[in-house]
N, C-alpha and C positions, 0 to 999 in steps of 0.2 A: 504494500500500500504506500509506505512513504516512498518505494523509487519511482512508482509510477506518480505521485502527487508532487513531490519535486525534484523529478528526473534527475537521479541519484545515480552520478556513474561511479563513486565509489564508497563502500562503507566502511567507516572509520570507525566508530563507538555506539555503544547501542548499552542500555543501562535501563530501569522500572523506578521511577519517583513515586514514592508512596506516601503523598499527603493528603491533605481530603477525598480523592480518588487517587487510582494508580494509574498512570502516565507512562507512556512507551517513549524514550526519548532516544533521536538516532541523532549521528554528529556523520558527516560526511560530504562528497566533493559533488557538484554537477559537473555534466559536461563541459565547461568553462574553467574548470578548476576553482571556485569560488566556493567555499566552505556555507554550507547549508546544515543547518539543522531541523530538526523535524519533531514536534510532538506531538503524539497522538491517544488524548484520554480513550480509555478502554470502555466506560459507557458508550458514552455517544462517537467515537469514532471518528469525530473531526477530526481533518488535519492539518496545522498548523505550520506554515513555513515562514521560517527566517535565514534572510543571511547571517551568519556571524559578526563578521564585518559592522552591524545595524542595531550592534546590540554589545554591552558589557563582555569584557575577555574574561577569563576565569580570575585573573590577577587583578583587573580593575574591582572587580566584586570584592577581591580579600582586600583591596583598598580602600575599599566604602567603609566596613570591618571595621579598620584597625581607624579610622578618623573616629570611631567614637568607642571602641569597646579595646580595651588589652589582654584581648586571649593568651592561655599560657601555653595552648596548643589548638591549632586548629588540625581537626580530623579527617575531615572532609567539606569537599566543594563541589558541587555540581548541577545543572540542571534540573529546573522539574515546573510543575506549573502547574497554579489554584487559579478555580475560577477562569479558565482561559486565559490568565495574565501568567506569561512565561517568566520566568524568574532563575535566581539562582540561591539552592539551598546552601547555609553554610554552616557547620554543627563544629561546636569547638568545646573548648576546657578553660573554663576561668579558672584565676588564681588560686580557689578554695576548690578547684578538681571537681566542680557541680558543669553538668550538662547545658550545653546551651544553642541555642539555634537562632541564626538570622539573618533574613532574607531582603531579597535584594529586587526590584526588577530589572528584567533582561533588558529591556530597550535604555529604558530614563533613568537609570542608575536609583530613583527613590526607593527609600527602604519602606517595606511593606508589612513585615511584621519581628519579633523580636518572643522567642521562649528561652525564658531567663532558668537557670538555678533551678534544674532537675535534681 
């Protein structure tokens, strides 16, 4: 479904974001060589395409991050997406080792939610 929806000549990453629904998310090249990614919530089957390029790099996202929070580890980083607004999960470790998660969106960098001290 995503190479035919944004003619995906090559597949680079493919990963399941598991936040209010679960989300198919693919990272890879069209025929152009221009880095496309793809998400597709598993209800409703839309599918969502973006360039890369159009949208926050994985490092800008831990840069939004670190302008307001000082993780003592971040765990991971990755795509996913609430409500049809593609974003970027990011799950770290405060300095008292409590869990924490905060997100980002893909396009406008505005942070959209924040779960503190698991």
């Amino acid at each position: 479904m995503a190479s035919k929806k944004a003619q995906l000549s090559e597949l680079q990453d493919f990963h399941l974001y598991n936040g209010l629904e679960t989300v198919n998310v693919i990272e890879g090249k069209n025929k152009k060589g221009d880095k496309i990614i793809v998400w597709i919530p598993e209800k409703s089957k839309k599918v969502f395409v973006k360039k890369a390029k159009n949208g926050l790099s994985k490092e800008e996202a831990v840069q939004k991050l670190l302008q307001e929070k000082n993780p003592k580890k971040i765990i991971s980083v990755r795509l996913g997406m609430e409500k049809n607004i593609p974003l970027w999960e990011i799950y770290y470790r405060s300095e008292n080792n409590l869990i924490n998660y905060y997100y980002v969106h893909f396009e406008t960098g505005e942070w959209l939610k924040k779960i503190e001290n698991l």
